[in-house]
N, C-alpha and C positions, 0 to 999 in steps of 0.2 A: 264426697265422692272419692272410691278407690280406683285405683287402676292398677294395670299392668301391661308393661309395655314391651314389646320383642322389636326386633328389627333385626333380619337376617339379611344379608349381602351372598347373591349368589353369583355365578361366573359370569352368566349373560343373562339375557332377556326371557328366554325359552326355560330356563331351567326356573325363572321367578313365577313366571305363567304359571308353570306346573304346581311350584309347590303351594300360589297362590288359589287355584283351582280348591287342591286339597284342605287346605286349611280352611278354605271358608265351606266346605261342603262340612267336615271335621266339627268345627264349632257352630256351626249354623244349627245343629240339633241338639246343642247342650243349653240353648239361651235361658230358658224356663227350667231346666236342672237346677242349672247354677245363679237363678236368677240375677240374670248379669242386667242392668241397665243400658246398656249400648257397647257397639261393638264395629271396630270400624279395622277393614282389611286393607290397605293401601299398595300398590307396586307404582314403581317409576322404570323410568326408558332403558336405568341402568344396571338393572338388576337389584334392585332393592324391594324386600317386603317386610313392615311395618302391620303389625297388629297390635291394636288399643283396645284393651276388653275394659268397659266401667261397672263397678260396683256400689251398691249404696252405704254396703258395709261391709269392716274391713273381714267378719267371718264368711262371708260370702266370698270375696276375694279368695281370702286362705282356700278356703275350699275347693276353689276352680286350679287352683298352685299345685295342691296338692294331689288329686283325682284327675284335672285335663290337660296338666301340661305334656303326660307323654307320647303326643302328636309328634313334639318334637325330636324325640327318638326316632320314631317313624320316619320322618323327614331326612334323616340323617343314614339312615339305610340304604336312600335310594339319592340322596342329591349330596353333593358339594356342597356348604355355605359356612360361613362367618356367623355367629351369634352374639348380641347382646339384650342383656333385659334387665327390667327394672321393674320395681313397685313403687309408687306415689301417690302422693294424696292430691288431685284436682285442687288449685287455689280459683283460676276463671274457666266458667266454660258458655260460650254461648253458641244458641244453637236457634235458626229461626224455623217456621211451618212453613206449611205452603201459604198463608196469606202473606206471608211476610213479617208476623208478628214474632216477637222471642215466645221461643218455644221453652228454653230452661237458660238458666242462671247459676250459677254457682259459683 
C-alpha cells in the first residue's frame, strides 16, 4: 500500500472547516480517476487538517502527485496555513466492517 500524506495547520478552527469542506468535496470526485484505495480527511479542535490518500500502487500514487495535488495552491490563495507532506509505504493497516470482522490487513 502507498500513500501520501499532507497535514496543514491553519490559524483556527473556522479557517480548518473551510478548507476541510474543500478538500474533501476536491478529492471526493477523483477516487475512481485516480483509483485510489481509501481516503481519509481528518480535522482536530485545533486547526489541523490531515489528509491520507491510499494507493495500491506506487504508479497510481505518482499520478495522483502529479495531476491532484494542485488543490493545494487553490487552498493557498484564499487561507493562511503551514504545510507538510510525505509519501510512504503502509507497513500495518487494519481496518474493521460493520460486523466487526477485519476488513483489510496490510
Amino acid at each position: 500500500m502507498f500513500v501520501k500524506v499532507f497535514n496543514l495547520k491553519f490559524a483556527n478552527i473556522t479557517d480548518a472547516k473551510i478548507a476541510a469542506a474543500y478538500i474533501s468535496e476536491q478529492l471526493a470526485g477523483c477516487i475512481a480517476e485516480y483509483d485510489l484505495h481509501s481516503m481519509t480527511v481528518l480535522m482536530c479542535k485545533d486547526g489541523n487538517v490531515s489528509i491520507t490518500a491510499k494507493f495500491d500502487n506506487n504508479a497510481d500514487l505518482q499520478h495522483f502527485i502529479r495531476e491532484k495535488c494542485d488543490f493545494i495552491n487553490d487552498l493557498r490563495h484564499s487561507l493562511l496555513f503551514k504545510m507538510d507532506h510525505y509519501s510512504a509505504v503502509a507497513v500495518f493497516n487494519f481496518e474493521r466492517d460493520d460486523q466487526g470482522r477485519a476488513a483489510t490487513r496490510h
